[in-house]
Residue, then its C-alpha position, 0 to 999 in steps of 0.5 A: x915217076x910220071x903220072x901215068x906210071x903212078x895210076x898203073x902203081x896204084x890200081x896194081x894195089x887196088x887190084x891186089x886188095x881186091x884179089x885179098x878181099x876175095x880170098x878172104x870171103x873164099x876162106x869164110x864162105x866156102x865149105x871145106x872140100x878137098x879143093x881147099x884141102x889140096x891148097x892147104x897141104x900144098x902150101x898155096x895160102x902162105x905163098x899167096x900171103x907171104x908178101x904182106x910179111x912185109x907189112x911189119x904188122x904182127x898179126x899177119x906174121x902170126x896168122x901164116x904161122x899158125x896156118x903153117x903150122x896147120x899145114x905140117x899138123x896134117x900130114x899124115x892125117x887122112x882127108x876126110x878126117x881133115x875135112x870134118x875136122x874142118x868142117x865142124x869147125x867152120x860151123x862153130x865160127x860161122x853159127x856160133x858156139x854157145x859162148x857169149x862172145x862167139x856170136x855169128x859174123x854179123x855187125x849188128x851182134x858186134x857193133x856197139x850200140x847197134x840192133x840188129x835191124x837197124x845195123x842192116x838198113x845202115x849197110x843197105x843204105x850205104x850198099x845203095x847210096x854207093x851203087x853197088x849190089x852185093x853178090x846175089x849168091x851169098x843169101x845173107x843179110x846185108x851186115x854178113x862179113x863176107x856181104x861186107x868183104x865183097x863190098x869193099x871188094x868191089x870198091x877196090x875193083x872201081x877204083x881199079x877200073x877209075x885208075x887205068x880209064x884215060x881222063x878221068x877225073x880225079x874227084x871220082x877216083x877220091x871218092x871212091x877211096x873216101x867211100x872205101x875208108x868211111x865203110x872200113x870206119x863206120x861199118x867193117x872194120x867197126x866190129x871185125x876186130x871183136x868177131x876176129x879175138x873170138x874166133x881166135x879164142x873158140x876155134x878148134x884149127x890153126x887154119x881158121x885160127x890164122x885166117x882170123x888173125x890175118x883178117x883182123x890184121x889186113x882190115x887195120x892195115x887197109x884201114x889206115x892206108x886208106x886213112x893217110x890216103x884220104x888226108x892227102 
């Protein structure tokens, strides 16, 4: 495989990591709507993710099982009754249910030995020192899992744009996949594991229940990819 062949290889990966990060931060982000309710009846997520079957980590299997078996679950059922279903449980994950270890989806309530605060102005010192600025769409703080999800997914997007630019140098592109690991390590996927066993322990659907396994999954599986990547 020739050099050039092997760069077009890798941003193909960067590319497709980002198109995950983004569905991921769609699934979390979005409301139910009958757009989503359309691309679960029709199968769309477990074709989109049947590919990563492939990747021999267990979570992943299970997570599109459960979203399959969610899929069958409403057959018969009205949309609007699947909405709401849908609805109330996406709140539940996202706002909290009242158990002790279903908090919001923010790592200074996940992450061991961080407050809050100072959980936010890590995040927003490595947001600037990196020179990204998270979607100003999502009116979150900046410790937010789809503020993260978004982070990582626009590192994923540079390094595409880094791997397919002639000359460019290949400290940059090492760069951008350090930067990568060290927020995986130090920031996401620090506390998503803990965030990800309560979803999949209060959650009401097999959609959310399988997103969060599939997300706890991926963020292990990115993890050690770009670990092996950066020991090279």
């Amino acid at each position: 495989m020739t050099q050039s062949t092997s760069m077009k290889r890798s941003a193909e990966i960067a590319s497709g990591r980002a198109a995950l990060y983004n569905l991921l931060i769609g699934v979390f982000e979005q409301p139910p709507d009958h757009n989503l309710l359309a691309r679960i009846r029709g199968g769309e997520f477990e074709e989109l993710l049947a590919g990563y079957r492939e990747l021999g980590e267990k979570g992943f299997r299970l997570g599109l099982d459960k979203i399959s078996s969610y899929r069958v679950s409403i057959r018969e059922r009205p949309d609007e009754e699947v909405l709401t279903e849908l609805a109330v449980d996406r709140t539940k994950i996202l706002r909290g249910t009242g158990h002790r270890d279903m908090r919001p989806p923010y790592e200074g309530l996940y992450k061991k030995g961080a407050g809050f605060g100072e959980s936010v102005r890590e995040v927003r010192r490595f947001y600037r020192e990196a020179g990204i600025v998270p979607d100003e769409t999502v009116t979150e703080a900046a410790d937010y899992l789809c503020v993260e999800l978004d982070f990582m997914r626009q590192l994923c997007l540079r390094e595409r744009t880094l791997l397919l630019r002639e000359g460019e140098p290949e400290e940059r592109i090492a760069q951008t996949i350090a930067l990568q690991e060290e927020f995986l390590g130090m920031h996401l996927g620090a506390w998503v594991g803990a965030y990800c066993s309560a979803v999949i322990k209060h959650a009401s659907t097999d959609f959310y229940r399988g997103f969060a396994l599939i997300l706890d999954a991926y963020i292990r599986i990115d993890g050690k990819r770009l670990e092996s990547l950066v020991r090279q």
